[in-house]
SETOR-329263 format. One record per residue (C-alpha): residue number from 1; residue in three letters; x negated, y, z negated. Coordinates in steps of 0.02 Angstrom, whole numbers, plus 50000, padded with zeros to 5 digits. Last residue first. Layout:
  num  residu     xx     yy     zz
  NUM     ALA      X      Y      Z
...
//
This chain:
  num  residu     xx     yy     zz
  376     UNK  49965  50785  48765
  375     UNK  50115  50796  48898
  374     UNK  50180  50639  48809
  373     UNK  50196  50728  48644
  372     UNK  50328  50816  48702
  371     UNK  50368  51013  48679
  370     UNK  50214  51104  48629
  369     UNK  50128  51058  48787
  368     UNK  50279  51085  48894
  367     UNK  50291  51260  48839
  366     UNK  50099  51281  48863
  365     UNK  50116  51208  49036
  364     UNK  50263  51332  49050
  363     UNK  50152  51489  49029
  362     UNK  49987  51425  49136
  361     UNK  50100  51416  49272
  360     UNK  50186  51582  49253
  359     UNK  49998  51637  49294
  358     UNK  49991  51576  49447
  357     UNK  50163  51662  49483
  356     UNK  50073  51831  49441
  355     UNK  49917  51808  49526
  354     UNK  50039  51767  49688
  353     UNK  50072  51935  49686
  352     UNK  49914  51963  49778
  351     UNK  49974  51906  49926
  350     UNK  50109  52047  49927
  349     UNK  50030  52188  49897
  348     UNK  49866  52135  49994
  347     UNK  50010  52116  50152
  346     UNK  50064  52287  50124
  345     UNK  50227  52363  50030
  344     UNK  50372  52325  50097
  343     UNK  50332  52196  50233
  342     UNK  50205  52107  50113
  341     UNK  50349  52122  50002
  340     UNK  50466  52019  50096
  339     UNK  50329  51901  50163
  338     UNK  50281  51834  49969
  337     UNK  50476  51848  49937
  336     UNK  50511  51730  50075
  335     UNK  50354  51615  50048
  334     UNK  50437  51630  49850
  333     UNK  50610  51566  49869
  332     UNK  50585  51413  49974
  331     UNK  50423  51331  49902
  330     UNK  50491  51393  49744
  329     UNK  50655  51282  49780
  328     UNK  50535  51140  49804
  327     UNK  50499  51141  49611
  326     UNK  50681  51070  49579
  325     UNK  50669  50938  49707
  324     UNK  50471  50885  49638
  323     UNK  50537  50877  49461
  322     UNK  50708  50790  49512
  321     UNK  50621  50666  49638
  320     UNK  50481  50635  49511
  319     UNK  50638  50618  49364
  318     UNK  50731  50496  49493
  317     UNK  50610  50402  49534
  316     UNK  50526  50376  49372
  315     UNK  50725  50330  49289
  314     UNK  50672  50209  49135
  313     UNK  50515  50311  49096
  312     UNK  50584  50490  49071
  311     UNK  50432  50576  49015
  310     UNK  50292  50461  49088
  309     UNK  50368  50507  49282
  308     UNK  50372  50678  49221
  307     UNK  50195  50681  49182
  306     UNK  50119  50602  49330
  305     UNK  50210  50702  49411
  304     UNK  50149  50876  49321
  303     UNK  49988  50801  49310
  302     UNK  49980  50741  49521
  301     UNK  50032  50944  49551
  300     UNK  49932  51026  49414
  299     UNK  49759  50973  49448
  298     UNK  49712  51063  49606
  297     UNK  49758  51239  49542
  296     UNK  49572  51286  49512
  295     UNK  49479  51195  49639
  294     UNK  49614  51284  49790
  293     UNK  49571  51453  49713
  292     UNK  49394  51449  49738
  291     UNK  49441  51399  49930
  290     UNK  49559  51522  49931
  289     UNK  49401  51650  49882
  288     UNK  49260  51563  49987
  287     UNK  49387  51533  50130
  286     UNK  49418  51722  50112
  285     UNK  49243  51772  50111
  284     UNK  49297  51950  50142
  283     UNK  49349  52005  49953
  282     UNK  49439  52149  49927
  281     UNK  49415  52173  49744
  280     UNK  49579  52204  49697
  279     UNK  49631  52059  49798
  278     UNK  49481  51928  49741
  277     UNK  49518  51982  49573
  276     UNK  49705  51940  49564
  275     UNK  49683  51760  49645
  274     UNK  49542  51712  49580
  273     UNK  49597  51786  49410
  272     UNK  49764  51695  49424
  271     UNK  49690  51527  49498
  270     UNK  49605  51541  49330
  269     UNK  49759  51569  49235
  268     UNK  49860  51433  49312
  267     UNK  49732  51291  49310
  266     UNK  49710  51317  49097
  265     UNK  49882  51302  49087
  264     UNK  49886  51136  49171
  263     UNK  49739  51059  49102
  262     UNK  49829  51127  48920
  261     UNK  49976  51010  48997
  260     UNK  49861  50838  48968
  259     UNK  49727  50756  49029
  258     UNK  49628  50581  48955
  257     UNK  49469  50542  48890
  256     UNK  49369  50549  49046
  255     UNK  49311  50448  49184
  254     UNK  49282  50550  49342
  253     UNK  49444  50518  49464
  252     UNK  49502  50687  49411
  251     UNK  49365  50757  49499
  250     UNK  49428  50723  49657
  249     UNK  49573  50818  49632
  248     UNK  49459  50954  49621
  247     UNK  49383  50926  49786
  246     UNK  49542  50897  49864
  245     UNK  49619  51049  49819
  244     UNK  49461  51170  49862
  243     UNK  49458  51091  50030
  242     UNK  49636  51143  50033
  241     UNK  49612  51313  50017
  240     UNK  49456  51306  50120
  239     UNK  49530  51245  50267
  238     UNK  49695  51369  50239
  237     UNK  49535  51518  50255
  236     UNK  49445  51429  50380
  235     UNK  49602  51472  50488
  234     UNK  49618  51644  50439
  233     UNK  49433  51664  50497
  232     UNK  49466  51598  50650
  231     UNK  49611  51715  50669
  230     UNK  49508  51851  50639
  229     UNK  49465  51976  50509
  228     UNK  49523  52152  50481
  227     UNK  49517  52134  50285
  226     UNK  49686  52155  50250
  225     UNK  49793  52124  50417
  224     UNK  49677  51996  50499
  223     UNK  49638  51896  50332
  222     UNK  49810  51910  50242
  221     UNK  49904  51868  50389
  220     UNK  49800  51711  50409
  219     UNK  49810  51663  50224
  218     UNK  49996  51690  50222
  217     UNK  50089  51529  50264
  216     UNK  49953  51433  50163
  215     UNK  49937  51544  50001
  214     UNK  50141  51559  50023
  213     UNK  50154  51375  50032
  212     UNK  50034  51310  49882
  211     UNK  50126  51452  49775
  210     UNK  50283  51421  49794
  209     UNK  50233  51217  49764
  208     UNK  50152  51293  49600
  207     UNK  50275  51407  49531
  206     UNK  50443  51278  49546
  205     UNK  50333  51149  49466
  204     UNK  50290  51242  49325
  203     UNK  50443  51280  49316
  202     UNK  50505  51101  49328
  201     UNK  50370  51035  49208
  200     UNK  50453  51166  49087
  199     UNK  50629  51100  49120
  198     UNK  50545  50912  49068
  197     UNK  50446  50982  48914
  196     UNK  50613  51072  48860
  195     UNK  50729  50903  48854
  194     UNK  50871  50917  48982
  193     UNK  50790  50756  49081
  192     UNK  50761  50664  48929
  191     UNK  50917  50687  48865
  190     UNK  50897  50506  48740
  189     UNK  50727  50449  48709
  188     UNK  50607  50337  48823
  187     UNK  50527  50206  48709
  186     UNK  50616  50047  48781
  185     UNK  50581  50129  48965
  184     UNK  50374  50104  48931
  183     UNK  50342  50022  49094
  182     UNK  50502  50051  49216
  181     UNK  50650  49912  49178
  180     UNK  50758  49839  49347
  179     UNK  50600  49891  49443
  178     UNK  50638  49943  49635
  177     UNK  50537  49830  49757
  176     UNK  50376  49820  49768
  175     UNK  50315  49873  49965
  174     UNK  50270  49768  50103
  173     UNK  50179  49844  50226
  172     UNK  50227  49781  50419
  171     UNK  50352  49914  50462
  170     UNK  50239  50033  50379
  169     UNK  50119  50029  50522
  168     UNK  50266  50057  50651
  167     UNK  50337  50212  50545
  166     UNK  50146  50279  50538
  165     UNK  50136  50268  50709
  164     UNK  50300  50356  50744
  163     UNK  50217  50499  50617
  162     UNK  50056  50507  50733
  161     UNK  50176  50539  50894
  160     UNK  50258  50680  50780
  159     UNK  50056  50741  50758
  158     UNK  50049  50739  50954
  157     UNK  50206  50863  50985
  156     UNK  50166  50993  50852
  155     UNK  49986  50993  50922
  154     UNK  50079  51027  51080
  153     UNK  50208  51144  51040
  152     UNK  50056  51219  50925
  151     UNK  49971  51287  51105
  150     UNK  49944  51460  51052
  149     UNK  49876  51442  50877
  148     UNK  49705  51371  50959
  147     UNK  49674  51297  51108
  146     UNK  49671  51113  51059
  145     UNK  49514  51119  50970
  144     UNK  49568  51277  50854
  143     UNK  49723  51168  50827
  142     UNK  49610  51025  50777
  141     UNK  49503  51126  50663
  140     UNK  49640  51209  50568
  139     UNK  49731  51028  50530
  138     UNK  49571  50943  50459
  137     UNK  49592  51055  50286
  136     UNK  49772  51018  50277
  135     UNK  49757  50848  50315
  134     UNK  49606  50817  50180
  133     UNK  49724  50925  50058
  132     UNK  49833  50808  50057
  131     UNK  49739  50646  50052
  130     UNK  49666  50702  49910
  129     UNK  49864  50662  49834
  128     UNK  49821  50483  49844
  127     UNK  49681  50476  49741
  126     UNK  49760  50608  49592
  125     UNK  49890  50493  49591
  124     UNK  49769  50357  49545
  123     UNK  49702  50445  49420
  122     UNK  49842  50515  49334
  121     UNK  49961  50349  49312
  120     UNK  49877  50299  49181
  119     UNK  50017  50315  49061
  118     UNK  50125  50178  49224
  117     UNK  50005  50134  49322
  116     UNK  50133  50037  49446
  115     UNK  50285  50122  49415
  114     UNK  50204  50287  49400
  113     UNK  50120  50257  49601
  112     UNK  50278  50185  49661
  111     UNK  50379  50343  49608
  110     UNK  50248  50448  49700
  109     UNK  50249  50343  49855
  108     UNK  50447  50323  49853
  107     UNK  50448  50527  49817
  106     UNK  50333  50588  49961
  105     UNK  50398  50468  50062
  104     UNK  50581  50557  50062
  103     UNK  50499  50744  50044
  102     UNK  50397  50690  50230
  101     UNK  50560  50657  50314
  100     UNK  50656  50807  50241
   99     UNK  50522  50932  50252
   98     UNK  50514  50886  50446
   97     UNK  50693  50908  50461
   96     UNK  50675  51068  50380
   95     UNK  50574  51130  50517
   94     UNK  50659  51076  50647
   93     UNK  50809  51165  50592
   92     UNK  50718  51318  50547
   91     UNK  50646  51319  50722
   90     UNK  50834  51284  50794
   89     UNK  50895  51448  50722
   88     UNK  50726  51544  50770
   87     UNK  50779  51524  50965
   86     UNK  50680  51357  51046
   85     UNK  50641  51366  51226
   84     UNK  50461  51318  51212
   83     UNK  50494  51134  51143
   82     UNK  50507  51053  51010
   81     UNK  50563  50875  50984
   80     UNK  50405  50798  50946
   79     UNK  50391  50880  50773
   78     UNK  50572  50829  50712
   77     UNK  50559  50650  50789
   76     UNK  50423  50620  50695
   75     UNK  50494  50703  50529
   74     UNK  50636  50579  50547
   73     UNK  50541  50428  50592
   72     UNK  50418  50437  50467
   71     UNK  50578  50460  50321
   70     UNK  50675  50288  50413
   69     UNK  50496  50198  50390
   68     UNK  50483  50234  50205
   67     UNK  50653  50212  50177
   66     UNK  50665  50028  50255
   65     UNK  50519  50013  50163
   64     UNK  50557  50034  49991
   63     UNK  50728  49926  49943
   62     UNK  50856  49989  49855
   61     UNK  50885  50065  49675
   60     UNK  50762  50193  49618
   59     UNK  50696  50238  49787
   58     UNK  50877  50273  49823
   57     UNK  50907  50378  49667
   56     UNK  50739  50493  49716
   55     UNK  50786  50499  49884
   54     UNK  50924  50632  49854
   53     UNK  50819  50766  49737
   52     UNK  50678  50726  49860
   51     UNK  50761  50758  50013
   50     UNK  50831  50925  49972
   49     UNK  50671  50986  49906
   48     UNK  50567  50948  50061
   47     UNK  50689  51018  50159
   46     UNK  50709  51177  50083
   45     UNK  50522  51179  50073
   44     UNK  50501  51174  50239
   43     UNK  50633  51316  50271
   42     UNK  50540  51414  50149
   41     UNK  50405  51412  50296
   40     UNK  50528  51470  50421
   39     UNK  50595  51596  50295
   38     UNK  50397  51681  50295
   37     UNK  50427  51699  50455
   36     UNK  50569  51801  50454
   35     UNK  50509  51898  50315
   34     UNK  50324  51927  50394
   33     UNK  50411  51980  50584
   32     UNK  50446  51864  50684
   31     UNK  50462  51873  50902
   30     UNK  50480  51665  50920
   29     UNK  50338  51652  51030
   28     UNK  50232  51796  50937
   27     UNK  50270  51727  50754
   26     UNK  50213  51572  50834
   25     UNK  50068  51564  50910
   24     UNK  49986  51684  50763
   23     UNK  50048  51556  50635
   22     UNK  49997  51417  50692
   21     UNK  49883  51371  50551
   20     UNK  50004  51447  50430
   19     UNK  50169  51329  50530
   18     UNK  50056  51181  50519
   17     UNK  49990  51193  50364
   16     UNK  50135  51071  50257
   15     UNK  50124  50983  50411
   14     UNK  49935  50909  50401
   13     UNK  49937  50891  50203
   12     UNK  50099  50759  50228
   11     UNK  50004  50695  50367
   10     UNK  49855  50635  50271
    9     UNK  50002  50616  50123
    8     UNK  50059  50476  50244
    7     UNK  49890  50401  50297
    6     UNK  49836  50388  50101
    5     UNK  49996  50281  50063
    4     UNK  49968  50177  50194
    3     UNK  49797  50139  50142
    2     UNK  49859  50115  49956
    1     UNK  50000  50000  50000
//
């Protein structure tokens, strides 16, 4: 399961950067300003967190890969669909499509992952999701390969012939069925999912996915309208954002004596001063900077799953699909509030209010901490 779990998130981390990679391409095909465009993004989110808050009682109660190849097929069929007389209407439509397919896996590989490892449940995830970032940071190279941001109806195009590949592959994996009793259930109390370390691992969830997509959707904007760089340089930018992810997820493979929510909190306010700092300070090493920032936030998402799966241990699926769901609506809200104030008030203005949610982070990882003793 591992290898085909490491292919999907490598195209999982390869369409969450497709739209900020292409970004140039598009916003000129489609005629968007920064608030329209950032909506296209929050349309990927919207998907995303649709899916996940439905899949996550399926994954709980039928059988794995019947989903799994059902979810490749839809965000295949999503990418290779496009075509250059698409209006913005159909965009968003394809582009929540795509959210859908790859929230669906997202959730069966994520509940898998807890039901298998169960309180050590970190590391491994932390494996699988470098496989993200690896897709994200390989995604600005090919497109600069293919012709750059101008041609993404055909990168679009060949990575939904990659997701029909994956469906075929996954045909012939067989994946563990649903568990009638998750590790650890006879211990799980009452209200779990209303229970304040839960609702603070969905903020905290909520800030960080908004977060990962406005930092992607934006970085090119940022560069070129900021600091008067390129497109290249926007590019590298996303690479080293997500470089920056996978390298610190990385090191959460090293042996240690175990992670908890202060990780969390202590990921929010750095990416915070990265974030903040590199702003004020106008930075032009922008893949230095997001890349920087990338190190610094790269623990939270596989600890805040691992952690919900570990809070409510009889439902896993459900509580990473609710966690994940519930976070997905700041992939949708903020993207649209990044570009809204960017149009406002400046691009710097509005990247750099991303300090601010980085630093909400940090807040509800403490709430969480206090909370449960299982986020210790």
């Amino acid at each position: 399961m591992l290898p085909l779990g490491g292919a999907a998130f490598l195209m999982f981390g390869f369409s969450l950067v497709l739209l900020g990679v292409c970004q140039p391409g598009i916003a000129q095909s489609l005629a968007l300003d920064h608030t329209r465009f950032g909506l296209l993004g929050s349309a990927l989110s919207a998907g995303i967190g649709t899916s996940v808050l439905a899949s996550g009682w399926l994954v709980d109660r039928y059988p794995r890969r019947p989903i799994f190849v059902g979810s490749a097929l839809l965000a295949g069929a999503a990418l290779a669909s496009v075509d250059d007389g698409m209006g913005f209407g159909r965009a968003l439509a394809h582009v929540a499509l795509l959210g859908a397919g790859c929230g669906v896996y997202d959730t069966l590989l994520n509940t898998v992952t807890v039901e298998r490892w169960g309180e050590n449940a970190v590391r491994p995830m932390s494996l699988l999701h470098a496989a993200v970032p690896l897709g994200a940071v390989v995604a600005p190279w090919l497109v600069h390969a293919a012709g750059g941001s101008g041609e993404w109806i055909a990168v679009s195009r060949a990575a939904g012939a990659c997701y029909f590949a994956l469906a075929a592959w996954a045909a012939f994996v067989p994946l563990p069925p649903p568990s009638a009793r998750a590790p650890g259930a006879a211990r799980a109390a009452p209200g779990s999912f209303t229970s304040a370390a839960f609702l603070a691992l969905c903020a905290v969830a909520f800030a960080y996915i908004g977060i990962e997509a406005a930092l992607t959707l934006f970085a090119t904007p940022y560069a070129m309208g900021a600091l008067a760089l390129g497109e290249a340089e926007g590019g590298r930018a996303i690479s080293g954002l997500w470089l920056g992810i996978g390298l610190g997820r990385l090191l959460l493979l090293l042996p240690t004596r175990g992670v908890d929510a202060r990780l969390m909190a202590a990921s929010g306010l750095a990416a915070a001063a990265v974030v903040g700092l590199g702003v004020l300070f106008e930075v032009r090493l922008v893949d230095w900077l997001l890349g920087a920032c990338g190190v610094a936030v790269s623990a939270v998402f596989p600890l805040m799953i691992a952690l919900a799966g570990r809070l409510v241990p009889q439902a896993p699926g459900r509580a990473v699909g609710l966690v994940a769901g519930l976070g997905s609506i700041g992939g949708f809200a903020l993207p649209w509030i990044t570009g809204a104030l960017s149009d406002a008030v400046g691009i710097a203005a509005g990247f750099g209010s991303l300090a601010l949610w980085c630093a909400a982070i940090a807040a509800a990882a403490v709430v969480a901490h206090r909370a449960h003793p299982t986020t210790r």
